[in-house]
N, C-alpha and C positions, 0 to 999 in steps of 0.2 A: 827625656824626649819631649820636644816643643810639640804644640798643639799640632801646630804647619804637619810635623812631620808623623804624627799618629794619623792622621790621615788621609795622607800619603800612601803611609803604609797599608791605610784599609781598602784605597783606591787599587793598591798592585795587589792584595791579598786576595781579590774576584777573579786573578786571572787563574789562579790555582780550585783544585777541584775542592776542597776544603775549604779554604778563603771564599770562594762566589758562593757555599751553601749556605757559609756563615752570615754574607752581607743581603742573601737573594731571599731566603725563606721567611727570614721575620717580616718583609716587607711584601712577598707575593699574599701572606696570608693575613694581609687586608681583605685583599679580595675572598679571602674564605667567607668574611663577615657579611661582604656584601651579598654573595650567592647565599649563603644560608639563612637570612635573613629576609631575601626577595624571595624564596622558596617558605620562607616560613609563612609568610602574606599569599602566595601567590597559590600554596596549595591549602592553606587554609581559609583564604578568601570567602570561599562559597560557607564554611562552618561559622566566621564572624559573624558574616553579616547577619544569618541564621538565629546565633545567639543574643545580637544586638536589636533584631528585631527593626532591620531595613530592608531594601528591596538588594534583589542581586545583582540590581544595575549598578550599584555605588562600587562593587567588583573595580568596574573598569574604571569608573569615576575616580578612584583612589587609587588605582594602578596607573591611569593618566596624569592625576596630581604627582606622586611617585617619578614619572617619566619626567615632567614640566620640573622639579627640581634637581635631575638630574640635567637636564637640556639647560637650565639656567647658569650652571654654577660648573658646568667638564668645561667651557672657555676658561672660569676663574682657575682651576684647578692648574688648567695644563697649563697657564702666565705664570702658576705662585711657582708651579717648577721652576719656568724659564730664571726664574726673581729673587726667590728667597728658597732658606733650605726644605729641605724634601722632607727630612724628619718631623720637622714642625710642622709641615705642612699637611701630616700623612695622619700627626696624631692627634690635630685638628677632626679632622674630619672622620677619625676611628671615633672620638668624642661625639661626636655628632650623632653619627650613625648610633653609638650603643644606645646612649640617653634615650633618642626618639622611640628604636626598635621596643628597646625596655617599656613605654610609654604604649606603642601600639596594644603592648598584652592587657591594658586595661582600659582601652577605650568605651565608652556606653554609645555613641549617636554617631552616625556619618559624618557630622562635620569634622568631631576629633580624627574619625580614620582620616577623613582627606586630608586636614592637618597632617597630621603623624606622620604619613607616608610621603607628604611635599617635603617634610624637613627630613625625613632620612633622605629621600631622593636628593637634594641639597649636600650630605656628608659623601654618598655614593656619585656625583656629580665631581665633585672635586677631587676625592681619592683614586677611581677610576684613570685620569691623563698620569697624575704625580707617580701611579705605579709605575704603568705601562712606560711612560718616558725614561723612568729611571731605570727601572730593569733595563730597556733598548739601547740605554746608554752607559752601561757598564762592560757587555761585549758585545760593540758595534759589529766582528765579524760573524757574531753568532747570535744574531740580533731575534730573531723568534723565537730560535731556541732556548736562549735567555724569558723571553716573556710569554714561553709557556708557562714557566712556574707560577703564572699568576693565573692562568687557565687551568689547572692543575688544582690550584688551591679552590678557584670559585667553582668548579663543577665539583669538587667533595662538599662544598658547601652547600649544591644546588640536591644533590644525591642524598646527603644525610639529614636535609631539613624535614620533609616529609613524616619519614620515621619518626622524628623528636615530635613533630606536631601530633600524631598520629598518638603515638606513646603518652605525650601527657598532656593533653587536650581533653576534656570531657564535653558532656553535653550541655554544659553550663559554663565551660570556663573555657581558657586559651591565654591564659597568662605565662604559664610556668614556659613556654618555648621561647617565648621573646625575652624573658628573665633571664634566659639561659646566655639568649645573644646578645644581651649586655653584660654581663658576666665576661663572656667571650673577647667583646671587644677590648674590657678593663685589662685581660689581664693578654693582649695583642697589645697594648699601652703600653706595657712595663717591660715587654721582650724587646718591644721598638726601640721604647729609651734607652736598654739596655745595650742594645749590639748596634744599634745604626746610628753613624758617624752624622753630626746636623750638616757635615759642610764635606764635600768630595769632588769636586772640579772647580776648576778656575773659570771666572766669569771675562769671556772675551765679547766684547763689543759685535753684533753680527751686522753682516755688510747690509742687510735686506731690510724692509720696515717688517713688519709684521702684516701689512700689508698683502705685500709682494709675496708672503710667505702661502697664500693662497693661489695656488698655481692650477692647471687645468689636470694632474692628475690626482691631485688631493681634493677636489672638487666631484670629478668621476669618481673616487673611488669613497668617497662619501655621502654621495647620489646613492649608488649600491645600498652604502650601508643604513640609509634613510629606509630604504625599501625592506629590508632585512627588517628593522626595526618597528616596522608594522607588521611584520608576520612572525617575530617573535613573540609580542609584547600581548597580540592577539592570543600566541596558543599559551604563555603564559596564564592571562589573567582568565583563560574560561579553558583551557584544557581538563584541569579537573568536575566543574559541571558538564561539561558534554560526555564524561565518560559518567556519571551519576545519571543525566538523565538517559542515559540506555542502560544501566542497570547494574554498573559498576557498583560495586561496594566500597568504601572509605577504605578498605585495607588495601583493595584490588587497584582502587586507583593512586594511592599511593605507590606501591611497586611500581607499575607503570611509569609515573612521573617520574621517581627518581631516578628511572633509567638514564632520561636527558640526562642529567648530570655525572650519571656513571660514564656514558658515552664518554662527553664532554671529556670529562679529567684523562679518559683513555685516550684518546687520538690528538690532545693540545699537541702532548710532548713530540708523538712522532707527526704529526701536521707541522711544526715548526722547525725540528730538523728538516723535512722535507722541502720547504719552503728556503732554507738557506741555503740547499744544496742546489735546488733546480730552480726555473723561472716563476716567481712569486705567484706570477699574474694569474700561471697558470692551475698551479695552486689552486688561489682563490675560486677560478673559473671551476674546478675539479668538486669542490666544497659547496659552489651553489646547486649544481647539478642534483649533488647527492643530497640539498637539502631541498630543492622542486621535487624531488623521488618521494621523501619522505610527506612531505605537506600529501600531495595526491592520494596515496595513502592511506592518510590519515580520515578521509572527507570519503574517499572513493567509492565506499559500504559503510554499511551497518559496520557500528565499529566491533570487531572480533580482539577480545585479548592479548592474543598472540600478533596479528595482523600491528593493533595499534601499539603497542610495547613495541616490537619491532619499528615501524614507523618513527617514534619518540626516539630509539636510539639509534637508527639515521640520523634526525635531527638534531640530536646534540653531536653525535661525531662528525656531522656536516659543519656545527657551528666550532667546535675546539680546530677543524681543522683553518675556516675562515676567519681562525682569528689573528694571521695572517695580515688580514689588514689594517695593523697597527704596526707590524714592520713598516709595512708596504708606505705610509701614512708620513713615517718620522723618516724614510729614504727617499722623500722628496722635497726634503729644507735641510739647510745647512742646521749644524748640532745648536747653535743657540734659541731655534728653534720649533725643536721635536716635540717638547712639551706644549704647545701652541697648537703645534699640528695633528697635535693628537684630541686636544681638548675640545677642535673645531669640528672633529671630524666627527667625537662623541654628541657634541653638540645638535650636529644635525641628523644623528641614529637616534635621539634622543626625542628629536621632533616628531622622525617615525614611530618612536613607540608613546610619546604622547597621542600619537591619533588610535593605533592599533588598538589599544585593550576599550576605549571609550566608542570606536567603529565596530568594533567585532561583537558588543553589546547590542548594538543597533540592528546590528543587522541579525544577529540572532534573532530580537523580536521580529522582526520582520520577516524574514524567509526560512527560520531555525539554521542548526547547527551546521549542517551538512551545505548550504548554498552560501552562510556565511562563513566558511572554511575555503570554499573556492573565490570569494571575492576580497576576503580580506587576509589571508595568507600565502595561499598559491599564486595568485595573479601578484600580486607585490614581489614575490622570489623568484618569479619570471624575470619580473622587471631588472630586481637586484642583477640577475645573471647576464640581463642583456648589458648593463651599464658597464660591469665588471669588464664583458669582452670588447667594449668601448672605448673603453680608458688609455689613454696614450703613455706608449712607454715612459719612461723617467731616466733620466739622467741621473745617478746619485750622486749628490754634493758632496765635499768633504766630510768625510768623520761616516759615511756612509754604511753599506755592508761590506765594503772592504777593506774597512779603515780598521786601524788597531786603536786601544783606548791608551791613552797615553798617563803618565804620572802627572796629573792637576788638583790641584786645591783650588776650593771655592775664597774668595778674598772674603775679611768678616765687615 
């Protein structure tokens, strides 16, 4: 059998339920590496800086470095889709990601974390479009349902970090968790090269510039996701110090956090069928609601255990279910593309959580926990939801949610 036609056959082998678990899972759990890896910093943050012997401002400082490499490089990521193969492109930046992560577990001085965490943000930057395009574009008619499984993957990612930190973390060290997630990555390397085809569609000429591919509902619905991306990036990089300084324990605030990600992995899957079956839009508009409920919440009291656990798992089942708008994103340009419009769209969430975790620092010192919880997470998920019910319908172009994936090879 010639090269052409291995796959070929790997490209029809996704439309069977066997065939898409074979070609979908090694590649959603990229995104494992990414979530558990931003969980491993993000809940461990407040313990580094601790041990390293900086202030807890560098927190955000290096959750914004973090943010600004991935804002740099989801354009590059989502073009290497449009351009060259996905495999190479995917173990690129699993390379990337493990090395740094690896790298973070033995930082001594803030300047290393901010390093560290810009060049992972960098591997997380480009792997982030390559997945999502690629999963979207294996079953165009089942297009979220397909790139749940990448939702699926980063919220067990986001769920089991904690525990690992927590587990083998001391009050001196924090190396053995990020060891773990370059391990992880290495041997997501070998499963990739193993089962994922480098080349699966044919490269057809698109009518549009890349330009053009910037249209006014991939703009609104990017807007949203800018604003999302300050009220994530916010309860990431300080959700575990706001539960310490009211009297959480490092055990108790662990459980809590990992809820997010428990959430998350529960509601991608069915957020994504639901989103294929009924109006996307409205979807999304459903998801922000429930993730304005949750921010409120969170900020509204004194934080109560039960109250903010709860709370947390709104918020990630608000977010597996809004992720949505990475369909929504690639069904409004034609298929050559998806990977473009999705990088762009990461791009500019990416700006919002460059400002989020470095603003929600700020304002902490300045009016504490509970005032900058209503100006730099609620009041931005407002916003996200107003933009959402903004956004003008869409047309979907060929190869759209209705479109069947067809037998193509990539030319070499």
């Amino acid at each position: 059998m010639s090269e052409s036609e291995k796959q070929i056959d790997v490209v029809e082998e996704a439309q069977t339920v066997g065939g898409a678990l074979k070609v979908i899972i090694p590649v959603a759990l990229g995104m494992f590496l990414v979530g558990f890896d931003a969980d491993l910093y993000f809940f461990g943050g407040t313990f580094i800086t601790t041990i390293i012997h900086v202030n807890a401002f560098y927190i955000g400082v290096a959750s914004s470095g973090f943010a600004a490499g991935i804002a740099i490089f989801s354009v590059i990521g989502g073009y290497i889709f449009d351009k060259i193969t996905t495999r190479n492109g995917i173990i690129i930046s699993l390379a990337i990601i493990s090395i740094f992560s690896t790298l973070t577990g033995f930082v001594t001085n803030q300047y290393e974390l901010v390093a560290y965490r810009f060049l992972v943000g960098f591997g997380t930057g480009m792997i982030q479009p390559e997945i999502i395009a690629f999963l979207g574009d294996i079953r165009p008619e089942r297009r979220q349902t397909v790139i749940a499984s990448e939702g699926i993957a980063f919220g067990l990612g986001l769920f089991v970090a904690p525990y690992i930190f927590s587990a083998y973390s001391t009050l001196a060290t924090f190396d053995i968790p990020f060891i773990i997630a370059g391990i992880s990555g290495l041997a997501l390397i070998v499963v990739v090269l193993a089962l994922v085809p480098s080349k699966y569609k044919a490269y057809k000429k698109p009518e549009k510039s890349i330009i053009e591919v910037i249209n006014k509902p991939l703009i609104f619905i990017s807007a949203s996701f800018l604003f999302f991306g300050i009220s994530y990036f916010a309860f990431e990089s300080y959700a575990t110090p706001y539960m310490e300084a009211y009297g959480f324990s490092k055990g108790a605030a662990a459980v809590a956090f990992s809820t997010f990600g428990l959430a998350l992995l529960i509601a991608t899957l069915p957020g994504g069928i639901i989103g294929d079956k009924f109006k996307r839009k409205l979807v999304i508009i459903a998801s922000a609601i429930i993730m304005v409920i949750a921010n409120v919440m969170m900020f509204i009291q004194t934080p109560i255990f039960l109250v903010i656990t709860l709370s947390i798992i709104l918020f990630g089942a608000g977010y597996g279910i809004y992720g949505n708008v990475s369909a929504f994103a690639q069904e409004t340009v034609e298929d050559q593309w998806r990977g473009s419009a999705v990088g762009f769209m990461f791009l500019i969430f990416n700006i919002g959580s460059l400002v989020g975790g470095t603003l929600m620092g700020a304002a902490i010192s300045l009016v504490g926990y509970r005032m900058a919880g209503l100006y730099v997470m609620i009041i931005p998920m407002i916003l996200s939801f107003i933009l959402i019910t903004l956004t003008p319908k869409i047309k979907i172009p060929s190869g759209g949610k209705s479109s069947k994936t067809k037998k193509v090879i990539e030319p070499e």
